[in-house]
N, C-alpha and C positions, 0 to 999 in steps of 0.2 A: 713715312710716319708709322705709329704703332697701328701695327691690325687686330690684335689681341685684345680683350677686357681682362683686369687684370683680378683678381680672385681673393682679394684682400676686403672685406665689407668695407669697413673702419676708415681703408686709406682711399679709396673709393669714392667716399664721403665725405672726405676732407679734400677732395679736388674739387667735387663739384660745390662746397662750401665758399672756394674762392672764387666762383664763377659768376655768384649772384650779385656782388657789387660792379663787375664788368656787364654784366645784362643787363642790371638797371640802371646805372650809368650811362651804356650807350643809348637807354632809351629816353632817361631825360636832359641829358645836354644832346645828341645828337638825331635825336628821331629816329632810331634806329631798332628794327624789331628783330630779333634773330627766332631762330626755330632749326628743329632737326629732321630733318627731309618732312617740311612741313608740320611741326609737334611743336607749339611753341615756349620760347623757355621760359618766358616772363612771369615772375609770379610764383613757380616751382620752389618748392623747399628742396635742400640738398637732398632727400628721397626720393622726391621727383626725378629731379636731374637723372640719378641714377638708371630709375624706370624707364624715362623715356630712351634711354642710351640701350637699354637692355631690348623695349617692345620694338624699335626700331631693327635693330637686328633678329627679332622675329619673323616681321614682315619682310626678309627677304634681304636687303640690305646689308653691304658689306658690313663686318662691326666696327665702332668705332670706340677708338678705347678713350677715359674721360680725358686722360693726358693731352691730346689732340685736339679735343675741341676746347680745351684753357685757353691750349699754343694759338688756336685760330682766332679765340674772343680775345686776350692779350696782344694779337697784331691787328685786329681788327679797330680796339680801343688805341691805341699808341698812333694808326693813320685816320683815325678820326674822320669817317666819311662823311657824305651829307646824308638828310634820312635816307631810309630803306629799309628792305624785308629783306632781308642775309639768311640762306640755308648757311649754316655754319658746317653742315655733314656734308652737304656738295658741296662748299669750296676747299675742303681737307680733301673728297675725290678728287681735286682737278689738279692735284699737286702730285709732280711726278720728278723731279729732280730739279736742281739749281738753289736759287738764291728764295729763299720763303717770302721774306720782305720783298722783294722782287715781283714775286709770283702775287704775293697779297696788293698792291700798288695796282700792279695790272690788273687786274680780275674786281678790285672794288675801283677802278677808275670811272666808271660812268656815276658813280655816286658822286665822286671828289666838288661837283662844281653844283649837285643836287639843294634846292634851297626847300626849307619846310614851309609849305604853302600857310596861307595866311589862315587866324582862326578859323571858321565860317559855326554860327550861332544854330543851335539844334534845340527845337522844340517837341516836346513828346505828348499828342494830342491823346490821351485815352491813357492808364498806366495800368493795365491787366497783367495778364501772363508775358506778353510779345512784350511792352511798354516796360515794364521793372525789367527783364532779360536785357534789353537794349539797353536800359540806363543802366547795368552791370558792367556793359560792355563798355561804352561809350568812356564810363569812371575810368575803368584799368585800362585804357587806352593814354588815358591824359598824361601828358609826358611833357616836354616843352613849352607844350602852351599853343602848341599849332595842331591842325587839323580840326578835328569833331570837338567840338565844346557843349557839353551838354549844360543847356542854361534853364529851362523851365519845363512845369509838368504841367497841363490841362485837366481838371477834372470835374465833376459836380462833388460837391459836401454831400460826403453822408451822416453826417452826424457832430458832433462837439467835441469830439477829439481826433477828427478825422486827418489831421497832421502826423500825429503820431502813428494813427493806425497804417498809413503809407508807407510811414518810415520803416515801421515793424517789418509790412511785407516785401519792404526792400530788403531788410535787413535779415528774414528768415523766409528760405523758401522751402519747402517737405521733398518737391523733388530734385533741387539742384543745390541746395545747402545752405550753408550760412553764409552770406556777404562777405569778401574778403577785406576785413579793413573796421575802420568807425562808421556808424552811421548815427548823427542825433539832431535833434530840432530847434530852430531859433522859431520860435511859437511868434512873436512880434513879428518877425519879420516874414512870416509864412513863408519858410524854406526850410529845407532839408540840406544836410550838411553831411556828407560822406567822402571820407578820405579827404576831407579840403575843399571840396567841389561844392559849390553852393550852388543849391535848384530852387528855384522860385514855381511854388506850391499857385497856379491860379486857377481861382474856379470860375468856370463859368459853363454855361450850355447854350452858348452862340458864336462859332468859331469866326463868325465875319466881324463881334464887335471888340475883340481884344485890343489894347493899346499895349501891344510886347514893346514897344520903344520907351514905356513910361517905368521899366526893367533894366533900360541898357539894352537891350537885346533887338537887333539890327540884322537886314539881309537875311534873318533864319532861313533852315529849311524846316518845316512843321512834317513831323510823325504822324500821321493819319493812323490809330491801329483801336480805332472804336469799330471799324468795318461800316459805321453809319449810311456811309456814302460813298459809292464807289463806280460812280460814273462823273463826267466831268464839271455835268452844273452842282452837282454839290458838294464837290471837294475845291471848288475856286471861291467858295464862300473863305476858305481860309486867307487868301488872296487878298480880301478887303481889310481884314485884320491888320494895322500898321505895326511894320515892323517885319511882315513875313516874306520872303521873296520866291519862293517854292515850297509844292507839299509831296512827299513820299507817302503813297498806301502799302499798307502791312496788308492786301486780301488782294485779288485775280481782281484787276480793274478791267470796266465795259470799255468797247470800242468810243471813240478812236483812241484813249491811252494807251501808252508803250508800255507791256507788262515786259519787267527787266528780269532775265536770270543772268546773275552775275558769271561770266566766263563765258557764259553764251553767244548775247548780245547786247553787253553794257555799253559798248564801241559805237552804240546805235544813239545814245545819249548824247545829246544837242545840248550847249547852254541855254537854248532860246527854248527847253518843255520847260515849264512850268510845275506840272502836276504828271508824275509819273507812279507806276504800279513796279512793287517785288513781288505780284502774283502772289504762288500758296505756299505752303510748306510740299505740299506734293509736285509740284510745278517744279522746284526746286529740286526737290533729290531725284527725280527720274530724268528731267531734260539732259543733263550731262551726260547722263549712264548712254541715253539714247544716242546724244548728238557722235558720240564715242562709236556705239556700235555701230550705225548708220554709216560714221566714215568709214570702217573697217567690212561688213558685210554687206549693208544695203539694207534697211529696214523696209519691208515690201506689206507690212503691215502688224497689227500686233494688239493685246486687249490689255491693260494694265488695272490689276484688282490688289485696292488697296487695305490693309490689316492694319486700321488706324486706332489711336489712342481715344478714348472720350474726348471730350471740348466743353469750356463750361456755356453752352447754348442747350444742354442735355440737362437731361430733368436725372437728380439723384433716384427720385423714386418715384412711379407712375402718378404721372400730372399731365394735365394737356398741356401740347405744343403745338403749335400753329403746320410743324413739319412732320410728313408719314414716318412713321414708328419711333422720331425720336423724342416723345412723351414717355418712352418705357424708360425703366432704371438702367441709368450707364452704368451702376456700378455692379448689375446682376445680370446683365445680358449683351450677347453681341446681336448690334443691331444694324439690318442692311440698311445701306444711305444711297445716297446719289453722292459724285464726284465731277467738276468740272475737269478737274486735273489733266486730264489723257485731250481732252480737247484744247487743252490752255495749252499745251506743248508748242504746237503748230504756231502762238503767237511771240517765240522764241526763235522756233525752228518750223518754219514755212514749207521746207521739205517733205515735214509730214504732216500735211493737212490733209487730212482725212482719213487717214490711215492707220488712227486708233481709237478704243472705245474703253471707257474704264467705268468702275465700278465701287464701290468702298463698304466694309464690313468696322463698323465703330465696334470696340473691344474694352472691357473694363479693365484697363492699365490707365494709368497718369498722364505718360508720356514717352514717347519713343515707338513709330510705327516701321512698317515692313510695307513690302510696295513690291508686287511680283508682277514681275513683265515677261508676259507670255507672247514673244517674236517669230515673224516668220522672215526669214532672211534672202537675201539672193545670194550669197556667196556661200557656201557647208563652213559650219564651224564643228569643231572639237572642244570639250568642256574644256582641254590641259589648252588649247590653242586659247581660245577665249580668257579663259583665266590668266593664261600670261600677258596676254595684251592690257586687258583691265586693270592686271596690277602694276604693271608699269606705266598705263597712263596714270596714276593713281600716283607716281614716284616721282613721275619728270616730266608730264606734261605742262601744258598750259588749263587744266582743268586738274590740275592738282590740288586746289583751294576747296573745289565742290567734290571732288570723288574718292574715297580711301575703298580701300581692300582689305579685308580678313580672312586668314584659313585657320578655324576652328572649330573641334568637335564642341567643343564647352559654351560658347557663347549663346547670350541669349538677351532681350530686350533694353534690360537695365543698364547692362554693361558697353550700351553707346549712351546712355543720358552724361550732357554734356561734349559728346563730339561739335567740334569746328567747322567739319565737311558738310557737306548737303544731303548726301548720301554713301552708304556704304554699302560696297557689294561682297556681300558672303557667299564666296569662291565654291565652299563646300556644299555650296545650295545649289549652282548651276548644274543648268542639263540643257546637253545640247546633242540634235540628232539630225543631222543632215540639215534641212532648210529651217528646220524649228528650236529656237534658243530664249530657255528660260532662266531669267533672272531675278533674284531676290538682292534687293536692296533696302536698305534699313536706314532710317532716318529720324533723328531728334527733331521730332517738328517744329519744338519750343527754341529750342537753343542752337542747333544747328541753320534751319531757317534766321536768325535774328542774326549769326554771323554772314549769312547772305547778305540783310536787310543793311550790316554795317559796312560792308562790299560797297552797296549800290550808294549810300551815302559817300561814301568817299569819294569815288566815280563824280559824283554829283558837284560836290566842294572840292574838286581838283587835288586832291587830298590822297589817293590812293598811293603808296610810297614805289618806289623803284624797287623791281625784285630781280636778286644778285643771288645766283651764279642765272644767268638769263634762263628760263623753260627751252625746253626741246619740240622736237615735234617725234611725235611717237606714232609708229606705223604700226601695223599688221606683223609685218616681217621683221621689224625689230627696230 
């Protein structure tokens, strides 16, 4: 295949123009998601395409030039798999001579017989920050008709036009943009109607007396992401609600709930829980980075101090709060917090129970925090060693979904709002000296965390797709 990108803007962008009907295509007759060593294409204007083909071979990544990944979305569409998550950049690596169609046949064979699970019904109990994110998500996922079906929002009225005012902040958000698509209202019918997708607006402020069957809506699984309740007698109030058959919390659920990081230990998910936790945004981008280093050095202990964004539980300007200092202005002071996080680890990863202590400094930005894990190791690491291993688990592991990698002088906060990963670790940041390895990882708490929250939903609805060309297992040594 071609190794080159070729240097023509124009013609560049007339290949990846014919790509976008092959992408969308495969994803709504076939359930099929493609992405480029993890970047995904759905949804990309031929600009995109472009960029991602180019940042990809930044990080490190042989290039691949646009002709290439056509040739692989054009045989990929013509053998018509079952669903699936298709790296389209690793299956053009795995091609080394013979017959393409041949090699494409074998390599998407375990899809061939792959069937798209049945719909399962999704209710989003609260629609804040996490709540609108998810139903972003949840819309550009819909393709077939199978998996995540997002059917109704839960709220209290705030007002007499408070349909519209939903929709708006569906439809405009200041830190992650404008909604891709239509968003408008059938006021009768109290729903929301975006891209196609109708959601039925219900209000109420008693999640045990909902009648979601008197909706259509059956078997759901309910969004918990008001943080109301987050132990287990008061999130199985949702339980009584007819029509619901499980409930997801968006916050670190109390014992005994199974707080889930996806890649971690989603494999731990039973049909017979009921009510399960995706933990925190912090929980989320350090567990990986950890469960990572620990298999490779030995985590022998470690303090993790986290550089977080405001939260709207913060007062804009000095008011009382029920919590120590965060009555002062988020948007004029960084203010020290407490953090469960570094202890919520250990209910992912039980290896290190005990063995960390953390801390959090709230910062006046929107969104998008930093998370620095100061490690003490048993095995000696080198920044260049460490740094190679992280960015290739980052390329080909199996915690490829939750971890990327960056080496840049330039970057800086913003410039992750909207990442997919859980965490990122900024290569240029580590320092490592003998037993002692610190790490800086950066994390979209908003949007990145919500692509976890859409992990564990799937998981949940049997729903997660087959991912083609299979993960590796990535060592130390190579």
């Amino acid at each position: 295949m071609t190794d080159v990108h070729g240097d023509d803007w124009q013609a560049r962008e007339e290949l990846a123009e014919r790509m976008i009907p092959l992408i969308g295509s495969l994803r709504r007759e076939r359930d099929v998601i493609t992405s480029l060593h993890g970047h995904r294409l759905l949804g990309l204007s031929a600009t995109g395409i472009v960029e991602v083909h180019d940042r990809v071979a930044r990080l490190g990544h042989a290039p691949l030039a646009l002709e290439d990944t056509l040739a692989v979305l054009e045989a990929v569409h013509a053998l018509a798999p079952g669903a699936a998550s298709i790296d389209v950049a690793r299956l053009a690596e795995g091609h080394d001579s013979g017959s393409l169609e041949e090699y494409f046949a074998a390599a998407l064979a375990p899809a061939s017989g792959a069937v798209a699970a049945d719909p399962t019904d999704v209710v989003l109990y609260g629609f804040g920050r996490i709540g609108r994110l998810l139903a972003r998500i949840l819309i550009a996922h819909t393709g077939g008709g199978s998996g995540l079906r997002l059917r109704a929002i839960v709220v209290r009225r705030g007002s007499e036009n408070d349909l519209v005012k939903r929709a708006s902040l569906l439809q405009r958000d200041s830190v992650h943009g404008s909604f891709a698509g239509s968003v408008t209202v059938d006021e009768q019918a109290e729903q929301i109607i975006a891209n196609g997708t109708r959601i039925q607006v219900i209000y109420s402020d008693d999640p045990a007396s909902i009648d979601y069957a008197a909706h259509g809506i059956h078997d759901a699984i309910v969004v918990d992401n008001t943080g109301r309740w987050r132990d287990e007698a008061g999130l199985s109030q949702h339980l009584r609600s007819n029509g619901v058959a499980r409930v997801l919390l968006t916050a670190p659920g109390k014992s005994p709930l199974k707080n889930i990081v996806h890649g971690i230990n989603h494999e731990t998910i039973e049909p017979s829980d009921r009510i399960l936790s995706a933990a925190s945004c912090t929980t989320n981008a350090i567990t990986p980075v950890l469960a990572a280093i620990d298999e490779a050095y030995g985590v022998v202990k470690g303090h993790v101090e986290t550089v977080h964004s405001f939260t709207n539980d913060q007062n804009l300007i000095d008011n009382f709060h029920k919590g120590d200092r965060r009555g002062r202005s988020a948007v004029l002071n960084m203010v020290i917090t407490e953090t469960g996080a570094a202890k919520a680890v250990s209910k992912a990863l039980p290896q290190l129970e005990g063995r960390l202590t953390g801390s959090s400094i709230r910062v006046p930005t929107p969104d998008v925090s930093l998370a620095v894990l100061h490690l003490t190791i048993s095995r000696p690491a080198t920044k260049e060693q460490a740094n190679d291993y992280l960015r290739r688990v980052s390329l080909h592991s199996k915690l490829r979904q939750q971890i990327d990698y960056v080496e840049s002088p330039e970057v800086v906060s913003t410039d992750f709002v909207g990442s997919h990963r859980a965490g990122i670790v900024d290569g240029l940041a580590t320092i490592a000296d003998e037993d002692t390895l610190i790490l800086y990882v950066w994390y979209d708490n908003e949007f990145g965390y919500s692509c976890q929250v859409i992990r564990v939903l799937e998981t949940m609805a049997g729903s997660h797709p087959i991912v083609l060309p299979a993960r590796r297992e990535v060592t130390l040594e190579g």
